[in-house]
PLY file of the C-alpha trace (Angstrom):
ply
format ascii 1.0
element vertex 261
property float x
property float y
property float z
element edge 260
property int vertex1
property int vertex2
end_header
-22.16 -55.64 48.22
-19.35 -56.24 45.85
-15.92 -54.51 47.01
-13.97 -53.88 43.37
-10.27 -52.69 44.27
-8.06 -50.95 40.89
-4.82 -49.72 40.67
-5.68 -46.46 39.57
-9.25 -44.07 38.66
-8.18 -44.46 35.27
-8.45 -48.42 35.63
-11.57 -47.72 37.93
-13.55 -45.71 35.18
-13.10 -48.25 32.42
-14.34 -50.64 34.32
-17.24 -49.33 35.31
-17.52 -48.26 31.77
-17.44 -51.94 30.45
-20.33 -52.31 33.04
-22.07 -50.04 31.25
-21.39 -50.72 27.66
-22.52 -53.94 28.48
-26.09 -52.93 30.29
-26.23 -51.00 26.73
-26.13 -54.17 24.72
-29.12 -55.88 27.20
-30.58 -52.56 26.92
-30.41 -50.24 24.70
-32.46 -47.29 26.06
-31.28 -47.77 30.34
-31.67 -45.06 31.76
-28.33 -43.93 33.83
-28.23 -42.28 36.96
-25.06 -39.55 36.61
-23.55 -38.00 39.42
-21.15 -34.78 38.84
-17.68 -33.86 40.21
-14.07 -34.93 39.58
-14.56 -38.35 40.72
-16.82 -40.13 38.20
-15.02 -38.12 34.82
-12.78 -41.30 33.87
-16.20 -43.38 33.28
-17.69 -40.91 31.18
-14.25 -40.20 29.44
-13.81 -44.28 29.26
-17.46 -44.63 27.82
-17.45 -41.48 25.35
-14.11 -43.33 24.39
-16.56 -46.73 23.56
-19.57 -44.60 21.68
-16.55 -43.08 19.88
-14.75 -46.51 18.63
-18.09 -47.97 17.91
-18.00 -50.54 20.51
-20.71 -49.97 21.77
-23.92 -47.71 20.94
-25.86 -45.29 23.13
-27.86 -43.57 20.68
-30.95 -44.70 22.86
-29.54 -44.35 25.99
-31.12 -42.12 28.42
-29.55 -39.85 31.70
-30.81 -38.79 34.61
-29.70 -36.46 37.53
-28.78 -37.11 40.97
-28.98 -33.34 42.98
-28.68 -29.93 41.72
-28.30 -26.55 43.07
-31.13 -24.54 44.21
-31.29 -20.77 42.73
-28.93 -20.78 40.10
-30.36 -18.96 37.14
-31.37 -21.15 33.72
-28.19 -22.29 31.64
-25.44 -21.28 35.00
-22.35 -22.60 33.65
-22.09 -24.45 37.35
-25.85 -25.94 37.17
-25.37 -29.77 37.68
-27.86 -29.68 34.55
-25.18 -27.55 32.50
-22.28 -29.88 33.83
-24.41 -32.95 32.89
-25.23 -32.08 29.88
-21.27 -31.03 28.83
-19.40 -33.89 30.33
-22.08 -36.32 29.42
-25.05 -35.88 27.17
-23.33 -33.87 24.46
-19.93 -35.67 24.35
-22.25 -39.31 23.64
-24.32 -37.45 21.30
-27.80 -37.70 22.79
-30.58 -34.67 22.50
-31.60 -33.28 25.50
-34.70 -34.84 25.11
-32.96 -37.89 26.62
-31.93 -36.30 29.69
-34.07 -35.41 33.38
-33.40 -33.83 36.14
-34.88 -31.81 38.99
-35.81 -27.97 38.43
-33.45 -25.98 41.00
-34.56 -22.74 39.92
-38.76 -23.57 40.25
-40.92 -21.35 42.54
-42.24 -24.35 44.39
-38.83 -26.19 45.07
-40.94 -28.72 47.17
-43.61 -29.39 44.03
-40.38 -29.98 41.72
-38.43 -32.86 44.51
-41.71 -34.22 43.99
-41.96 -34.00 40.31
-38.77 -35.59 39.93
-39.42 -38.72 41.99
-42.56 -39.27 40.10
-40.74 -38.60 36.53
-37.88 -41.10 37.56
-40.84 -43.87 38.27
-42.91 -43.12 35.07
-39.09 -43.24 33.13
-39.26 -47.20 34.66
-36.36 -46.56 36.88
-32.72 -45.94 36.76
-31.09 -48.57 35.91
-27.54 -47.95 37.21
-26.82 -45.17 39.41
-23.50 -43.90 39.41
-22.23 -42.63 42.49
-19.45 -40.63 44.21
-19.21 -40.55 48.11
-18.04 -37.17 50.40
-15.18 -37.63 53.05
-18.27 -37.92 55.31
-19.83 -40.79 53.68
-22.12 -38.35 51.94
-23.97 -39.78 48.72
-26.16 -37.42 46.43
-26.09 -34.38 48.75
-27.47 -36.84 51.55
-25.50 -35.38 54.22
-24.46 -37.53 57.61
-27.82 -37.84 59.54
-30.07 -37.96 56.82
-32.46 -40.41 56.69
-32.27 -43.65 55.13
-35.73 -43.90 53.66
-35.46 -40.10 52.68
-37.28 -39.13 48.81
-35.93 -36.52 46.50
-36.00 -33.44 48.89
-34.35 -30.06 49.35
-31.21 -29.97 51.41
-28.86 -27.50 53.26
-25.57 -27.66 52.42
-22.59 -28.32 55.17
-20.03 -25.59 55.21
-17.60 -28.46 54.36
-19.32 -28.96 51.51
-19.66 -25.31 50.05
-16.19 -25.08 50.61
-14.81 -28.59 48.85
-17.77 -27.16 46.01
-15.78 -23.53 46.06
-13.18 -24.55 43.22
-15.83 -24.75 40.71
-16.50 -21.31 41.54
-13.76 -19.12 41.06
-12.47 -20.52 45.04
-15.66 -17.90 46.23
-17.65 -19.64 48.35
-19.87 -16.16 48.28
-20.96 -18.10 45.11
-21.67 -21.35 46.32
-25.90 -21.68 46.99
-26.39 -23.23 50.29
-29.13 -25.23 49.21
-29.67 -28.29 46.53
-32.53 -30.42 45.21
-31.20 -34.34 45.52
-32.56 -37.41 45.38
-32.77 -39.56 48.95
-31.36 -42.02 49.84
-34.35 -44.39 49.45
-34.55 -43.19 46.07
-31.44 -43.62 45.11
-31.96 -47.50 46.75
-34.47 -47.95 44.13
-32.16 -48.43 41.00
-31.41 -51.48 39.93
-28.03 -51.33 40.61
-25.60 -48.94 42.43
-21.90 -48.29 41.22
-19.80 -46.02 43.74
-16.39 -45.21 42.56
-13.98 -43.78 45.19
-10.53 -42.27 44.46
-7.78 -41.28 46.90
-6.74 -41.23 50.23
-9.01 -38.94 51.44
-11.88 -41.30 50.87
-10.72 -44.22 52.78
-12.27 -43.55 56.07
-15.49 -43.03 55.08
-15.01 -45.97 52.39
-14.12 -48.30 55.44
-17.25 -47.03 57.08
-19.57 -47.60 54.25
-17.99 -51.45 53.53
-17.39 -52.60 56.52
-19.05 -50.68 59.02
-22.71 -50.55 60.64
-25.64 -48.79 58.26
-26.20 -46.02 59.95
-27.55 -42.36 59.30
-24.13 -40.87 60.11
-22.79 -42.38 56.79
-25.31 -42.29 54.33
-23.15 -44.57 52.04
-23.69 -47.29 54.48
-27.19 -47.30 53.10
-25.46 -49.29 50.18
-25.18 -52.11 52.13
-29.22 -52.69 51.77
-29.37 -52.74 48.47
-29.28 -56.21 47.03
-26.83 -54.89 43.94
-24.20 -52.59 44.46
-20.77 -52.85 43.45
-18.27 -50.27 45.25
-14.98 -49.43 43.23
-12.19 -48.07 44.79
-8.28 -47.44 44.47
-5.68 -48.54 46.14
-5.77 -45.54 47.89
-9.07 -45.27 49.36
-8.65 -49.26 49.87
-6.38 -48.64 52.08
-8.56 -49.00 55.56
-10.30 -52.14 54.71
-9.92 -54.61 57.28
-11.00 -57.47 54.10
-8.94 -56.08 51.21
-6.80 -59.41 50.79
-10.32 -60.90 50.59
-12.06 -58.41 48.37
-8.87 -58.84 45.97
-9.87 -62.55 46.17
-13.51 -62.94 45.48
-13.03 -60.72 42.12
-9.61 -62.57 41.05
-12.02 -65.64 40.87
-14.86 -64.25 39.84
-17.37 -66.16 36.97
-16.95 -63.75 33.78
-20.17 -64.01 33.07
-21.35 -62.04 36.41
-19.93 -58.54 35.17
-19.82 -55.99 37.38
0 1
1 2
2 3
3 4
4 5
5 6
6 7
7 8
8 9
9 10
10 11
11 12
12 13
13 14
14 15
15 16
16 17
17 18
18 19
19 20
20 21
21 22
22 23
23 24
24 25
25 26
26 27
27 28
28 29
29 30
30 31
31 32
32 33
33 34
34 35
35 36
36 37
37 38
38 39
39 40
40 41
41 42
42 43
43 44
44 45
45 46
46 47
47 48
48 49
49 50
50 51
51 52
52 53
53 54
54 55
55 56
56 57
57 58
58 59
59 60
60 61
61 62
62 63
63 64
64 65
65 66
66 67
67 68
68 69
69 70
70 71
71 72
72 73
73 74
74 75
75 76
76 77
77 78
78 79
79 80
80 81
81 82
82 83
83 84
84 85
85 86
86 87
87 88
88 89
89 90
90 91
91 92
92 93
93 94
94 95
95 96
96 97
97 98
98 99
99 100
100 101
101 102
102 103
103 104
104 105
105 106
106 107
107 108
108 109
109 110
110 111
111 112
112 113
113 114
114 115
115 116
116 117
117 118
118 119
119 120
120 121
121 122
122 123
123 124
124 125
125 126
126 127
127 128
128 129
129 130
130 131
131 132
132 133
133 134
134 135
135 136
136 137
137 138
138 139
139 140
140 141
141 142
142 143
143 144
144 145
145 146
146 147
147 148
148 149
149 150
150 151
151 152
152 153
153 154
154 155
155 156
156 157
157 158
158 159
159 160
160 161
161 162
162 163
163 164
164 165
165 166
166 167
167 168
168 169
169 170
170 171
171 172
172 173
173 174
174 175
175 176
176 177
177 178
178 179
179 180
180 181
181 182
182 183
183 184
184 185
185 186
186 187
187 188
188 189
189 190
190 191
191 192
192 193
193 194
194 195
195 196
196 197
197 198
198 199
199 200
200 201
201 202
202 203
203 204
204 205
205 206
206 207
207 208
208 209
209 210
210 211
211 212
212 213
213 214
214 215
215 216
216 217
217 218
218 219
219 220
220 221
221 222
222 223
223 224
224 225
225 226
226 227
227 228
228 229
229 230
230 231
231 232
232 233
233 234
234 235
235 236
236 237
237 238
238 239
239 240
240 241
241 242
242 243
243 244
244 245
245 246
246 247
247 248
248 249
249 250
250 251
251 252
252 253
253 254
254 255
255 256
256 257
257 258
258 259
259 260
C-alpha cells in the first residue's frame, strides 16, 4: 500500500487525476470505478478540467458504479446513477452507453447484485477504482463487519449512515432508503488498482486504522491492505494519526517518476 499525504483535497484530486489521465494514455477505453459523495468531486472536477484543455482524451473511456440505492424510482435526482451520470459522465462527454451500474429499482434485487458482478467481469475489469472511506472505515456501503470476500450484494444501511446521507435529501432522513445495492469488498479487490482519497479530520481515525492497523472486518478499508496496488491519498488532516507520516512523506519525496501513482 502506498500512503500519498497533500496539503489540501484540491492538491489530492489533481493528483489522482494525473493518475488517471495517464492510465488514459496506456488505455484509452479503462474502465473507471466512480464512487459518489463530496469527497472524490476535486478528481472529477481536476479531470473534466484535463478532457477540457485537451490534455488528455476520454472519449473512449468507460465508468462504472460502486453501490446505489435500493427503491428509488427511475431518473431520482439522488440515484447514485443520476449523480454519476451529472458529476461524471456528462461533464467528460461520454454517452451513457459507456456507463454500468447495478439496477436499484429491479424486482429481483438479488438477480441484479448478481448481474452486475458478472457485467463488471465480461467489461474485463475495472481498472481503477476510486474510493471514499466512512468515519467507520466503511468502503462502498461495506459497513464494519462485513465480510472481506463479500460479492456485489444488498445491504442495510447504519443509522449513521442515513443520517451523514440526509443532506442530500432535503436534511429528511424520512427520505433516505435504508437499503443499497454495492459491490463487496472482494469485488472491489478485484480492480487493478485501488485509489482512496480521504479529506478532513474526521477521517483520520479510521484512516489510521485502515494504514496502519490489523485487516479486519470491523474496518472494511483495511481490506486495502491485500490488494497488491492501492495507493491511499489523504490530507494533512486525516494524516494526522499516522504513527509513519514522516516516513510516508519520505518514500513519495523520493519516489522514481516513472512509477506514477
Amino acid at each position: 500500500m502506498e500512503v500519498v499525504i497533500v496539503k489540501d483535497a484540491k492538491a489530492g484530486g489533481e493528483l489522482i487525476a494525473d493518475g488517471i489521465a495517464g492510465l488514459l494514455r496506456r488505455k484509452p477505453d479503462a474502465l473507471l470505478g466512480v464512487a459518489t459523495g463530496s469527497t472524490p468531486l476535486p478528481i472529477y472536477d481536476a479531470l473534466i478540467a484535463q478532457v477540457q484543455a485537451g490534455t488528455v482524451d476520454a472519449s473512449r473511456a468507460r465508468v462504472a458504479q460502486l453501490d446505489e440505492y435500493v427503491g428509488l424510482p427511475a431518473g431520482h435526482p439522488e440515484s447514485y446513477r443520476s449523480t454519476v451520470l451529472r458529476q461524471v459522465v456528462e461533464p467528460l462527454g461520454l454517452s451513457q452507453d459507456a456507463f454500468m451500474g447495478p439496477d436499484g429499482s429491479a424486482e429481483d434485487v438479488q438477480a441484479a447484485c448478481e448481474a452486475y458482478d458478472k457485467a463488471l467481469a465480461e467489461a474485463g475489469g475495472v481498472d481503477l477504482q476510486i474510493l471514499g472511506i466512512g468515519t467507520d472505515g466503511h468502503i462502498g456501503f461495506n459497513e464494519p463487519c462485513s465480510s472481506l470476500a463479500s460479492r456485489t450484494r444488498i445491504k442495510t444501511l447504519t443509522e449513521q449512515t442515513r443520517v451523514d446521507n440526509a443532506r442530500f435529501f432535503d436534511d429528511d432522513i424520512d427520505q433516505v432508503p435504508h437499503h443499497v445495492i454495492t459491490q463487496g469488498i472482494g469485488t472491489i479487490l478485484e480492480a487493478r488498482h485501488l485509489v482512496l482519497l480521504a479529506t478532513g479530520e474526521g477521517k483520520a481515525e479510521a484512516v489510521a486504522q485502515t494504514v496502519e492497523g490489523p485487516v479486519a472486518a470491523l474496518v472494511p478499508a483495511s481490506a486495502l491492505q491485500l490488494h497488491p496496488h492501492a495507493t491511499v491519498v489523504v490530507d494533512e488532516a486525516a494524516a494526522s494519526k499516522l504513527k509513519l507520516a514522516d516516513y510516508f512523506r519520505h518514500t513519495f519525496a523520493n519516489k522514481p517518476s516513472w512509477q506514477g501513482i
